[in-house]
Chimera marker file (.cmm) of the C-alpha trace (Angstrom):
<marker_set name="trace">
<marker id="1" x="248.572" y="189.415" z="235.902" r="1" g="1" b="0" radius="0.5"/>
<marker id="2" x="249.715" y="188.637" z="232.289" r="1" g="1" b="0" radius="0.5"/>
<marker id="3" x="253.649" y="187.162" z="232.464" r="1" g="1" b="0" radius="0.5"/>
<marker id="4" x="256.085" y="188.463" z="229.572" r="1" g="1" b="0" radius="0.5"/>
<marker id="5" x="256.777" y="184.726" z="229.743" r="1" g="1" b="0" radius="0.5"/>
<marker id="6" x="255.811" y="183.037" z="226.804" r="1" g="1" b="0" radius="0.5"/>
<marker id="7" x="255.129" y="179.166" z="225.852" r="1" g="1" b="0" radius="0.5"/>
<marker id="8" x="256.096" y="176.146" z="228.472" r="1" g="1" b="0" radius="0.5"/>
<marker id="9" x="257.665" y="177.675" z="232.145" r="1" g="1" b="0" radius="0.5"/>
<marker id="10" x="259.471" y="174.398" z="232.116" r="1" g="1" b="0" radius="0.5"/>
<marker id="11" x="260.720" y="173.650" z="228.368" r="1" g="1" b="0" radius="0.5"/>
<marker id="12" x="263.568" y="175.789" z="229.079" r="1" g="1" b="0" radius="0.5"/>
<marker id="13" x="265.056" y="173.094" z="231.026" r="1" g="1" b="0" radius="0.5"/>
<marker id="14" x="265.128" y="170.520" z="228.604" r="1" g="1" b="0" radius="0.5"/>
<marker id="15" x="266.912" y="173.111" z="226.568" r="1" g="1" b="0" radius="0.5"/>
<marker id="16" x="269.354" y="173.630" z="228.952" r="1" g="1" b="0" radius="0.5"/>
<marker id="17" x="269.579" y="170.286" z="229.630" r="1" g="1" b="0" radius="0.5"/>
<marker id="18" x="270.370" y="169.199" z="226.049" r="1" g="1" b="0" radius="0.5"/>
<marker id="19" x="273.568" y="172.246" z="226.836" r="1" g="1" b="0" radius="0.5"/>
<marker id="20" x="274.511" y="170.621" z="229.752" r="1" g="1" b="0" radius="0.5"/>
<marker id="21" x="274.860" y="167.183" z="228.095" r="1" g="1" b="0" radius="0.5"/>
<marker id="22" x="276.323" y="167.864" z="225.039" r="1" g="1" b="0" radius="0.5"/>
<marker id="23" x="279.216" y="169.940" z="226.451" r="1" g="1" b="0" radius="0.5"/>
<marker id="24" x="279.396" y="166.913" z="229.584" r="1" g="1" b="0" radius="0.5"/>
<marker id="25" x="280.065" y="163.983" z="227.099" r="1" g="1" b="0" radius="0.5"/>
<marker id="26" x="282.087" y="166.187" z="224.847" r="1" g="1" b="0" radius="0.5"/>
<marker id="27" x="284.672" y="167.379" z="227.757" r="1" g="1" b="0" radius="0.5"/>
<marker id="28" x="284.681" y="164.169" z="229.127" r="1" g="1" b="0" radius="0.5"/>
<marker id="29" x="285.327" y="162.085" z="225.827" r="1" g="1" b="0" radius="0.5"/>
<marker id="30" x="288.411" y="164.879" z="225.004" r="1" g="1" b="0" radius="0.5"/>
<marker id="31" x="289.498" y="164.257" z="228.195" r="1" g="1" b="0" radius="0.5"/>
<marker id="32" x="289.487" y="160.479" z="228.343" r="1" g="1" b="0" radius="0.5"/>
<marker id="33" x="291.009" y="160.479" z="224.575" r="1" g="1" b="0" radius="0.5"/>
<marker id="34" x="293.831" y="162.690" z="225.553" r="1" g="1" b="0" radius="0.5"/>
<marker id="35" x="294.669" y="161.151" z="228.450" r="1" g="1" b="0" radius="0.5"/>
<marker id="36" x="294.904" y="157.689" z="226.273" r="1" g="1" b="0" radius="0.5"/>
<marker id="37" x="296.710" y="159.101" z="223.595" r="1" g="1" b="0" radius="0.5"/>
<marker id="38" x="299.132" y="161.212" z="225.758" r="1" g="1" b="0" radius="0.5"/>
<marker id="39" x="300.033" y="157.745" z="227.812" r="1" g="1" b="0" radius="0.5"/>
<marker id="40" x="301.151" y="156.250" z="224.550" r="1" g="1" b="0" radius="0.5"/>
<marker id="41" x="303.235" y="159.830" z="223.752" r="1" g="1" b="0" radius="0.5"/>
<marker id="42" x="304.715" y="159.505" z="226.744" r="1" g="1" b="0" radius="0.5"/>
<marker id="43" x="306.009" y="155.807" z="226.263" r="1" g="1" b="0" radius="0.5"/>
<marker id="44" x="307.144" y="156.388" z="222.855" r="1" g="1" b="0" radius="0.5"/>
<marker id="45" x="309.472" y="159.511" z="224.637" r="1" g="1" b="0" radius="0.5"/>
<marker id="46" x="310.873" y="156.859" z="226.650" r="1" g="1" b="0" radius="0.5"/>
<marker id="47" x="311.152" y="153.997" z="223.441" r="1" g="1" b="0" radius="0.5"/>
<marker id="48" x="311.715" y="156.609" z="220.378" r="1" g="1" b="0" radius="0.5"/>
<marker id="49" x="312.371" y="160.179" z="221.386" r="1" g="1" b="0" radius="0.5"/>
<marker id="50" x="312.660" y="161.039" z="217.728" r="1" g="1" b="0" radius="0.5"/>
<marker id="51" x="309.094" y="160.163" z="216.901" r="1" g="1" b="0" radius="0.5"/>
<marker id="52" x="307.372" y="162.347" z="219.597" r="1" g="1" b="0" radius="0.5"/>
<marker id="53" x="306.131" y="164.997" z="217.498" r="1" g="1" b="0" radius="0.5"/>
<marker id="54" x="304.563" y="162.185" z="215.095" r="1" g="1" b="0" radius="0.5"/>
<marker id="55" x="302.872" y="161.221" z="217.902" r="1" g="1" b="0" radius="0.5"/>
<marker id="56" x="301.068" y="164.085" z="218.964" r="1" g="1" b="0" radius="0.5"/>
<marker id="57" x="298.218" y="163.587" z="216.185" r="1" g="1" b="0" radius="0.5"/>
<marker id="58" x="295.861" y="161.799" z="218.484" r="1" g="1" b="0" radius="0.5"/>
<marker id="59" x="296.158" y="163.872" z="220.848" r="1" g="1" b="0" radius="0.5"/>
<marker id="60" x="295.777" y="167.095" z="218.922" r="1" g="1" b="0" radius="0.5"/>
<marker id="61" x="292.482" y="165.119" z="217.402" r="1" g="1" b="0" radius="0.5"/>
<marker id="62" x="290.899" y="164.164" z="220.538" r="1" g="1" b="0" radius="0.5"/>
<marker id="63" x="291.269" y="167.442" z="222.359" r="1" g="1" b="0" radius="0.5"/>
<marker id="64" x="290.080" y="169.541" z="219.070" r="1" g="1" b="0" radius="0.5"/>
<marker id="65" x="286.881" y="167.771" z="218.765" r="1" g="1" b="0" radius="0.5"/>
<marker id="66" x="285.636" y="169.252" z="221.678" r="1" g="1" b="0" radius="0.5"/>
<marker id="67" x="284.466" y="172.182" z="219.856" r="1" g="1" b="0" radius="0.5"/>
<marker id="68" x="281.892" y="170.282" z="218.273" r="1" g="1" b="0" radius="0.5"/>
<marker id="69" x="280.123" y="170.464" z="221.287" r="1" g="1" b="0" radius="0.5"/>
<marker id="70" x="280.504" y="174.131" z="222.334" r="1" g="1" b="0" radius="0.5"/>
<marker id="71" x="279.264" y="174.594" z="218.666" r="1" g="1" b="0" radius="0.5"/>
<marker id="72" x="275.680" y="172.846" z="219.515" r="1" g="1" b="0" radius="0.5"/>
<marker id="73" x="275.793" y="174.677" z="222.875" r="1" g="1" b="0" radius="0.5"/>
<marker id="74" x="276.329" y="178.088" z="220.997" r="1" g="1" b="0" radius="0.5"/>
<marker id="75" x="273.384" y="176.867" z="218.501" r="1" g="1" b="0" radius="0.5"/>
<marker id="76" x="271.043" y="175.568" z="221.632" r="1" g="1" b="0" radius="0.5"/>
<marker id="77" x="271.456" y="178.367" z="223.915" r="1" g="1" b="0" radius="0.5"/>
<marker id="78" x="270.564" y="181.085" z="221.238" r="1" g="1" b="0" radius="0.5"/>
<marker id="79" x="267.713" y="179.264" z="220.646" r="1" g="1" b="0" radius="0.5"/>
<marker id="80" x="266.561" y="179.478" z="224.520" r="1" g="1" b="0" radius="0.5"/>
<marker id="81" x="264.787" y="182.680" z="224.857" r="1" g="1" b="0" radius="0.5"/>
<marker id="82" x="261.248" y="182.802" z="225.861" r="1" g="1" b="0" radius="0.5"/>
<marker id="83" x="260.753" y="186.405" z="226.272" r="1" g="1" b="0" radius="0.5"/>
<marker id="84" x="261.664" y="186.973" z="222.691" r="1" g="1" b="0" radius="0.5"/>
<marker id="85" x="259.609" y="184.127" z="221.375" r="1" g="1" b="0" radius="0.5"/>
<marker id="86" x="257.778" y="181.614" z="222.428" r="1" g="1" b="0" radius="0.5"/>
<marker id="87" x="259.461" y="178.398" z="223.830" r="1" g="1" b="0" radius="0.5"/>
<marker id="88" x="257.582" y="175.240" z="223.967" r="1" g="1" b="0" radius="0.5"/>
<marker id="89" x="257.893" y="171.814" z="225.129" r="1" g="1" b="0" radius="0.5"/>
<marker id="90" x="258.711" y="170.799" z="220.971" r="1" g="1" b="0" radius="0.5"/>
<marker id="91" x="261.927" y="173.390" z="221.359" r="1" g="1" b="0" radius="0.5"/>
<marker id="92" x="263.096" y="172.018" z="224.510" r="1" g="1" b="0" radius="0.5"/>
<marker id="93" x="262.909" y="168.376" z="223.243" r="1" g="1" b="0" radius="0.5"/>
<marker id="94" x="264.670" y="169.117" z="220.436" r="1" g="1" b="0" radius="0.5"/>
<marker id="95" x="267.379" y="170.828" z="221.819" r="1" g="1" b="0" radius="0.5"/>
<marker id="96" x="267.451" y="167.800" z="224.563" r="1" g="1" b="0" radius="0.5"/>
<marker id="97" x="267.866" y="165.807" z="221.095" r="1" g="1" b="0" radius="0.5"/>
<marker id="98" x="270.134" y="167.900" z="219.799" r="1" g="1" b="0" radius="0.5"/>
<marker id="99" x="272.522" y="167.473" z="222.804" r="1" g="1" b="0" radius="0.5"/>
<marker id="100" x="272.112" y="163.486" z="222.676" r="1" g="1" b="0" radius="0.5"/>
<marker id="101" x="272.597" y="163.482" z="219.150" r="1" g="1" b="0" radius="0.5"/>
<marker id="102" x="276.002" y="165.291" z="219.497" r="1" g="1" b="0" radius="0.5"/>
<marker id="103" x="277.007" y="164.315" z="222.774" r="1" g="1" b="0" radius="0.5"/>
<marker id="104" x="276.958" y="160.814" z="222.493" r="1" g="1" b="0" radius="0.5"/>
<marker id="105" x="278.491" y="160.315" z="219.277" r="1" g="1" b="0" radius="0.5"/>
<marker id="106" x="280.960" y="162.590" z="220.033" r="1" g="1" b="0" radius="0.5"/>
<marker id="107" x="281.668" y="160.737" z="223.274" r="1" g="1" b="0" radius="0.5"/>
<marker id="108" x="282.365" y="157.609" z="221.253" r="1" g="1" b="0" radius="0.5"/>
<marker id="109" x="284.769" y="159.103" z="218.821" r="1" g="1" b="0" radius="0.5"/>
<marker id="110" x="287.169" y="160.449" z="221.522" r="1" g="1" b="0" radius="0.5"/>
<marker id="111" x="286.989" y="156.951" z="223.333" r="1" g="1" b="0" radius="0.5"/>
<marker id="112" x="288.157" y="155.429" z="219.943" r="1" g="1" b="0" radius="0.5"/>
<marker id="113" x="291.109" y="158.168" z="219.402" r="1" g="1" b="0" radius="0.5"/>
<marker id="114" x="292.172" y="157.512" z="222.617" r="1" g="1" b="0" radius="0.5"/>
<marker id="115" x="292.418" y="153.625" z="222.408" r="1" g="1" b="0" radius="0.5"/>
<marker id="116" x="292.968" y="153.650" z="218.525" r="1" g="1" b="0" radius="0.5"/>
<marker id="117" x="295.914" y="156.626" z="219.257" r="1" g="1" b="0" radius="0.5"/>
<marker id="118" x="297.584" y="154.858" z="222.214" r="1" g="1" b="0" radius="0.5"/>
<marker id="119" x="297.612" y="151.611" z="220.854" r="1" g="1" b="0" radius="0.5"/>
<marker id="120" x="299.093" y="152.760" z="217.643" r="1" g="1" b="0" radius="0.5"/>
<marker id="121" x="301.351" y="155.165" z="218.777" r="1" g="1" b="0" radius="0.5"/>
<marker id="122" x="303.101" y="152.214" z="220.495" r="1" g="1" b="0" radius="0.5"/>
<marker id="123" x="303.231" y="150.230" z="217.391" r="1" g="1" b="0" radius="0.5"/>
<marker id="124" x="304.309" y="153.074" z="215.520" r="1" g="1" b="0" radius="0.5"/>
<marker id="125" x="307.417" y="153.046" z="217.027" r="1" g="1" b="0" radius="0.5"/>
<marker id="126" x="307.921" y="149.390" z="216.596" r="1" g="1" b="0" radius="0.5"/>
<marker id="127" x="306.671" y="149.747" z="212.582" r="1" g="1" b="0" radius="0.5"/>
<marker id="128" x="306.790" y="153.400" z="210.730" r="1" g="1" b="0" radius="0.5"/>
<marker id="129" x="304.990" y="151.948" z="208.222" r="1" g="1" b="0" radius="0.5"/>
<marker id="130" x="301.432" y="151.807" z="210.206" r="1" g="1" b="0" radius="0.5"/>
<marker id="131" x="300.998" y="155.422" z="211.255" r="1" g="1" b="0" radius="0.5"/>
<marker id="132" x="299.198" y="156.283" z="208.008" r="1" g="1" b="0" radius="0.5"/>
<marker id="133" x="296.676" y="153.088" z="208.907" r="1" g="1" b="0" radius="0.5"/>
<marker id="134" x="296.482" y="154.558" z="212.399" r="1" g="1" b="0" radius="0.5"/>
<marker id="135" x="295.875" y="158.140" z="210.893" r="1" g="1" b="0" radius="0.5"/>
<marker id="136" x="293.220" y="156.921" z="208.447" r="1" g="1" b="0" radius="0.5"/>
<marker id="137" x="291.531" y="154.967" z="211.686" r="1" g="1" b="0" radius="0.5"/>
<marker id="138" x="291.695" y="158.351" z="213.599" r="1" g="1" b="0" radius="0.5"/>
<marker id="139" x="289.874" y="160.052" z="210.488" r="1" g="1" b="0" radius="0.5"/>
<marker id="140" x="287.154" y="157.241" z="210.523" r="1" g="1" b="0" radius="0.5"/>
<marker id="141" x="286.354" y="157.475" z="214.076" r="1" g="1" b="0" radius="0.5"/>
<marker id="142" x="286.271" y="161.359" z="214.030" r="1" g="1" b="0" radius="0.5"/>
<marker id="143" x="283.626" y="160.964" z="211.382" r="1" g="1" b="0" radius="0.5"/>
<marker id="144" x="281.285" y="159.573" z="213.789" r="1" g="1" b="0" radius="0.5"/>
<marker id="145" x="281.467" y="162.937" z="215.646" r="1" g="1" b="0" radius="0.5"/>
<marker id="146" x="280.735" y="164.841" z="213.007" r="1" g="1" b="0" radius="0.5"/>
<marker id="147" x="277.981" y="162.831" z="211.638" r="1" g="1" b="0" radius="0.5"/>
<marker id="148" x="276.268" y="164.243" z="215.510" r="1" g="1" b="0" radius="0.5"/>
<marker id="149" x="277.434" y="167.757" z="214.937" r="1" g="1" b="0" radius="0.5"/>
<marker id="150" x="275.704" y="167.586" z="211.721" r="1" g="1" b="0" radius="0.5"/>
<marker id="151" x="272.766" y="165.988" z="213.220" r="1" g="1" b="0" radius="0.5"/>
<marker id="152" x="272.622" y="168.169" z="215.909" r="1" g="1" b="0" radius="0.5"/>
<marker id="153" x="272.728" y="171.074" z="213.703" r="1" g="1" b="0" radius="0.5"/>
<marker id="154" x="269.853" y="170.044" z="212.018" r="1" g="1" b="0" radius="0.5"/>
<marker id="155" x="268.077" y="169.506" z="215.196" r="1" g="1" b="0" radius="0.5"/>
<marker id="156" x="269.174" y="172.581" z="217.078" r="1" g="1" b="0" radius="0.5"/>
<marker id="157" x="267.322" y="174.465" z="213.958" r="1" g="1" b="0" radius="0.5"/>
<marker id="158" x="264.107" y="173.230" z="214.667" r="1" g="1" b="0" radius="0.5"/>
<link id1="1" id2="2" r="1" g="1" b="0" radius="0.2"/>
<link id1="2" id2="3" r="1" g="1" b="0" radius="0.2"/>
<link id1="3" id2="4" r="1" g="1" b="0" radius="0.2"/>
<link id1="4" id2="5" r="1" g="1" b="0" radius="0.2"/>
<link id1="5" id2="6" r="1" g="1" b="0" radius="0.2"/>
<link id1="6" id2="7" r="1" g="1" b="0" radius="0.2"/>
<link id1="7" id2="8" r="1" g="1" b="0" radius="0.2"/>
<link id1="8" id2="9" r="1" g="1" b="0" radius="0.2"/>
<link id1="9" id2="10" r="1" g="1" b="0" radius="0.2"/>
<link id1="10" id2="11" r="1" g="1" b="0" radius="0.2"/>
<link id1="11" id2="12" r="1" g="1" b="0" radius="0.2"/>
<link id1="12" id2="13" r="1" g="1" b="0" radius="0.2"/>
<link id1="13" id2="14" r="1" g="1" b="0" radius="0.2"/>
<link id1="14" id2="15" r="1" g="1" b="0" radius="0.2"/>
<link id1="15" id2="16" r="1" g="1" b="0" radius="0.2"/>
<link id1="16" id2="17" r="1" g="1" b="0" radius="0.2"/>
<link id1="17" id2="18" r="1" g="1" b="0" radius="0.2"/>
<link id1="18" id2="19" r="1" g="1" b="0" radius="0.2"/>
<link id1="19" id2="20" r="1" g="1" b="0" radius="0.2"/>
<link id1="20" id2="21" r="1" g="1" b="0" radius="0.2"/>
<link id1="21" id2="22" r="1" g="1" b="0" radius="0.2"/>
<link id1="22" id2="23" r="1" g="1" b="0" radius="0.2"/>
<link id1="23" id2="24" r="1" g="1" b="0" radius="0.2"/>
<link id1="24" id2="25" r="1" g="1" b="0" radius="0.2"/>
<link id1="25" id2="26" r="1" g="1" b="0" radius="0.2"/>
<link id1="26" id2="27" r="1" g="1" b="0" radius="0.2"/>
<link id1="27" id2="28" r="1" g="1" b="0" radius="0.2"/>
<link id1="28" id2="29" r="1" g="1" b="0" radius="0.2"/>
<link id1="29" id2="30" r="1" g="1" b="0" radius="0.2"/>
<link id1="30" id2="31" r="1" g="1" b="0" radius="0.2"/>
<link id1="31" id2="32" r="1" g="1" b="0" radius="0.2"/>
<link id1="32" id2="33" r="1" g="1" b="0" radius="0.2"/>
<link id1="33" id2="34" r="1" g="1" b="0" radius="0.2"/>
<link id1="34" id2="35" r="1" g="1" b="0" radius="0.2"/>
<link id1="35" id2="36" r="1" g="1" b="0" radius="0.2"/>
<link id1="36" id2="37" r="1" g="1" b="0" radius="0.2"/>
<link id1="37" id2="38" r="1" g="1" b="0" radius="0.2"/>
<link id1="38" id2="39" r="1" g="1" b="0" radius="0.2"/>
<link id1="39" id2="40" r="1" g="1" b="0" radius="0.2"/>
<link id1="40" id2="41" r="1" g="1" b="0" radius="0.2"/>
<link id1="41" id2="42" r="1" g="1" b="0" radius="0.2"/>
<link id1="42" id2="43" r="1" g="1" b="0" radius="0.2"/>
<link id1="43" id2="44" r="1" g="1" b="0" radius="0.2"/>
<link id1="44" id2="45" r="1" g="1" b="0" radius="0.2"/>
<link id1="45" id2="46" r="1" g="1" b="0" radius="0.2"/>
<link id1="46" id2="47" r="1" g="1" b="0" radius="0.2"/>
<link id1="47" id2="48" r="1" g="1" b="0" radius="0.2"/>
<link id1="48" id2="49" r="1" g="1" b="0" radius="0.2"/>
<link id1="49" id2="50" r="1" g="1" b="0" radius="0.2"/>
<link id1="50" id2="51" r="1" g="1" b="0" radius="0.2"/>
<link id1="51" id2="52" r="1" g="1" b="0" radius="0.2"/>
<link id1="52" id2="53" r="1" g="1" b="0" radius="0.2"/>
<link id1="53" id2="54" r="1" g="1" b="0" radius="0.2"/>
<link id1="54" id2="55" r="1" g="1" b="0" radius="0.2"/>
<link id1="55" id2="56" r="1" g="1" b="0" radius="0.2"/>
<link id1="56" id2="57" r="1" g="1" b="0" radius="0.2"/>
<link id1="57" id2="58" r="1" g="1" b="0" radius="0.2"/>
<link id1="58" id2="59" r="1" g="1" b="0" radius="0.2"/>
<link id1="59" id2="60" r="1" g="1" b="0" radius="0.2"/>
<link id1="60" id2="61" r="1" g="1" b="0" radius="0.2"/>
<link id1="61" id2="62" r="1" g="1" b="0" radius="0.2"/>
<link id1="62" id2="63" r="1" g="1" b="0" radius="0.2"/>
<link id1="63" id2="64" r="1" g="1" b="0" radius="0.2"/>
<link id1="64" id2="65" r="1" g="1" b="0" radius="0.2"/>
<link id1="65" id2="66" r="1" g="1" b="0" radius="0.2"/>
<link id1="66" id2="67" r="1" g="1" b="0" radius="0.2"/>
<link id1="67" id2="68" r="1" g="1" b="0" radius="0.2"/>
<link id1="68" id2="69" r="1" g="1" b="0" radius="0.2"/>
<link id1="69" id2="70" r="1" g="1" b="0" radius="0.2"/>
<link id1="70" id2="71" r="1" g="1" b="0" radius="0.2"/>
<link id1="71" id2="72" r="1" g="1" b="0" radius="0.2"/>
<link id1="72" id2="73" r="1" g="1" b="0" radius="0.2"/>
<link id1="73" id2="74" r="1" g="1" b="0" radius="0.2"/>
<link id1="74" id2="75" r="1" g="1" b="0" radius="0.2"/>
<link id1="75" id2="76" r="1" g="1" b="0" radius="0.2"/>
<link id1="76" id2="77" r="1" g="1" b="0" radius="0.2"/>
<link id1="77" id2="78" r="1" g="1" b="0" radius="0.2"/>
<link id1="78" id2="79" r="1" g="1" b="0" radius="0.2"/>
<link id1="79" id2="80" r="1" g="1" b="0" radius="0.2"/>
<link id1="80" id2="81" r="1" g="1" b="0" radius="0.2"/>
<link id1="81" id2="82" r="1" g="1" b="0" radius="0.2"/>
<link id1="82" id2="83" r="1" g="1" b="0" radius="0.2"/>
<link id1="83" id2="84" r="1" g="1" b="0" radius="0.2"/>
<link id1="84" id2="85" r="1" g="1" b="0" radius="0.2"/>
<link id1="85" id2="86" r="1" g="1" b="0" radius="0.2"/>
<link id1="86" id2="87" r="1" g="1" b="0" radius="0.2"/>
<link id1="87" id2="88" r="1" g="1" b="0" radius="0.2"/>
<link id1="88" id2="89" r="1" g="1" b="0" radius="0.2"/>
<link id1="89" id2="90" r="1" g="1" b="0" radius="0.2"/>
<link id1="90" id2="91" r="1" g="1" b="0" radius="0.2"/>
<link id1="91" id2="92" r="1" g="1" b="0" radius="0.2"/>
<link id1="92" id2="93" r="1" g="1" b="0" radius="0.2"/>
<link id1="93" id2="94" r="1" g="1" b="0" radius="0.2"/>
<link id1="94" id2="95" r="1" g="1" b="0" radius="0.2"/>
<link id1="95" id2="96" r="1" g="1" b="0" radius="0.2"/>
<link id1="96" id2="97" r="1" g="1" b="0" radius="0.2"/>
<link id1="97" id2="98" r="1" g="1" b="0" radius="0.2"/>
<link id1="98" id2="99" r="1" g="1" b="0" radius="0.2"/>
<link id1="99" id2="100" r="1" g="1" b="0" radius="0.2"/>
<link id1="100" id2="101" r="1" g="1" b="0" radius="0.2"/>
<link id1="101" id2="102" r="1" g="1" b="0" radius="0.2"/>
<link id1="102" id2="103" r="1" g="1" b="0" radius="0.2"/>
<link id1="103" id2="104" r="1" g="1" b="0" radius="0.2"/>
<link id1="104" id2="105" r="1" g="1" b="0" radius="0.2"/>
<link id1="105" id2="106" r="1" g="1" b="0" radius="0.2"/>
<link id1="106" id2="107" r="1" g="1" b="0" radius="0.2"/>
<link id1="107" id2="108" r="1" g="1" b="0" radius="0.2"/>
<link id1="108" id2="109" r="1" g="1" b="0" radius="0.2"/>
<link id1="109" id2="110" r="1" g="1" b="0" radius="0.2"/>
<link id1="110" id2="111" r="1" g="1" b="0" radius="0.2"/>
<link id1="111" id2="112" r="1" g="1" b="0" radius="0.2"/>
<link id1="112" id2="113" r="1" g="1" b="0" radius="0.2"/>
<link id1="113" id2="114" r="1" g="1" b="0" radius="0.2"/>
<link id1="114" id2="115" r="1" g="1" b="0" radius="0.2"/>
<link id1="115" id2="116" r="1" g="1" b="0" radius="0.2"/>
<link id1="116" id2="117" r="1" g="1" b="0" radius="0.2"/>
<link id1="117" id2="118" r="1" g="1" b="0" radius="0.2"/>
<link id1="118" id2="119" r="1" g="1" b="0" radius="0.2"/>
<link id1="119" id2="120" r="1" g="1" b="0" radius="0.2"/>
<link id1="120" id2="121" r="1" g="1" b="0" radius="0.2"/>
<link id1="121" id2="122" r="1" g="1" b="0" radius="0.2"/>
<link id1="122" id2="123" r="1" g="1" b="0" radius="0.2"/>
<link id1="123" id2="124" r="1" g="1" b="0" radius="0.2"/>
<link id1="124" id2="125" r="1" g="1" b="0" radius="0.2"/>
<link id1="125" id2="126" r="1" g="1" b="0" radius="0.2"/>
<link id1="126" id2="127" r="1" g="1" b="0" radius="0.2"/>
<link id1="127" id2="128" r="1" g="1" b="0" radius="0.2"/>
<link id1="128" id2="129" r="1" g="1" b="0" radius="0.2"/>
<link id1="129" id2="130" r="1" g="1" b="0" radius="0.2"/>
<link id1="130" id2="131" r="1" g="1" b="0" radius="0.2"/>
<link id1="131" id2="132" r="1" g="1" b="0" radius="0.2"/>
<link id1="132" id2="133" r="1" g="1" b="0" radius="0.2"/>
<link id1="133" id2="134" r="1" g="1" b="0" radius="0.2"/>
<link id1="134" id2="135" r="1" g="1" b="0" radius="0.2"/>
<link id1="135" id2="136" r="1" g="1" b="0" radius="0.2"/>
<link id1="136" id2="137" r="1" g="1" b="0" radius="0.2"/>
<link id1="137" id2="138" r="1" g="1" b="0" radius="0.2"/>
<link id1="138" id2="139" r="1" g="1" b="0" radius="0.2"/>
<link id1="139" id2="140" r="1" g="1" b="0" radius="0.2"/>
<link id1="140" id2="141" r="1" g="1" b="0" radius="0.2"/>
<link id1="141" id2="142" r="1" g="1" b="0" radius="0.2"/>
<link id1="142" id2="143" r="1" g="1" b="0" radius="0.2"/>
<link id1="143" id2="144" r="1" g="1" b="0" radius="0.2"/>
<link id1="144" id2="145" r="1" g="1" b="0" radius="0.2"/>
<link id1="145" id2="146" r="1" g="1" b="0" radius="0.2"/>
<link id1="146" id2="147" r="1" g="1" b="0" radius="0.2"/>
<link id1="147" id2="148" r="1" g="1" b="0" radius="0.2"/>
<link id1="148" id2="149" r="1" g="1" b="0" radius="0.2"/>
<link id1="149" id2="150" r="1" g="1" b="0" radius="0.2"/>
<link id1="150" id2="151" r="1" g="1" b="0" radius="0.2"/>
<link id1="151" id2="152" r="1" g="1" b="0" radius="0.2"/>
<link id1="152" id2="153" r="1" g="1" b="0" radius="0.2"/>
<link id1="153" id2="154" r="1" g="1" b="0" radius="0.2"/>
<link id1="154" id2="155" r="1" g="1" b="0" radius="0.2"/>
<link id1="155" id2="156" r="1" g="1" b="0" radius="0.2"/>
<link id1="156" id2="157" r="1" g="1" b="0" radius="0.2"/>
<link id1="157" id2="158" r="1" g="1" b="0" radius="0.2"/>
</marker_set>
């Protein structure tokens, strides 16, 4: 009997897989980098009340990057469907790429938010005059996630 499936029966799972990863390491760096960068919100409640809403940055950052990775997913999963075309083992590689390329990077940059943002949202309130350097820090280390969701765009093309 002739299948309407088309290509490799199993290359859909590397797609998937490359899905699974790239949201995993993006939820769990957003979660890890808001949970950093809210402990050092909450302390500066406690030593400068006035300079809360400074300190939310970080934690707006780290939680907003997220969507870099539902943005690959979006790109991988349209990509997944072997009854319209074929699917081969290339696809599912690459979208297993794709995921890495993404995932881990972004992983890395919401680690860094969260230690660069709790670390100088406490010295923030000891010295104003560093919360630009911690901003620009924050910008640098976001860059590295964006360098995968550009990457991964590329790859999630292919």
């Amino acid at each position: 009997m002739v299948g309407v499936f088309s290509g490799d029966e199993t290359a859909p799972f590397f797609g998937f897989l490359g899905s699974v990863i790239v949201l995993m390491f993006s939820c769990m760096g957003a979660a890890y980098g808001t949970a950093k960068s809210g402990m050092g919100m909450a302390s500066m409640g406690v030593m400068r009340s006035e300079l809360v809403m400074k300190s939310i940055v970080p934690v707006v950052m780290a939680r907003l990057l997220g969507i870099y990775g539902f943005i690959i997913v979006v790109i991988i999963s349209t990509g997944i469907s072997p009854k319209a075309k074929s699917y081969y083992l290339f696809d599912g590689y690459a979208h297993l790429s794709t995921g890495l390329a993404c995932g881990l990077p972004s992983l890395a940059a919401r680690m860094a938010i969260g230690i660069v943002g709790d670390a100088g949202i406490s010295e923030n309130g000891q010295q104003p005059k560093l919360f630009v350097g911690m901003i620009l820090i924050l910008i640098f280390a976001e860059a590295l996630a964006l360098y995968g969701l550009i990457v991964g765009i590329i790859d999630g093309q292919s």
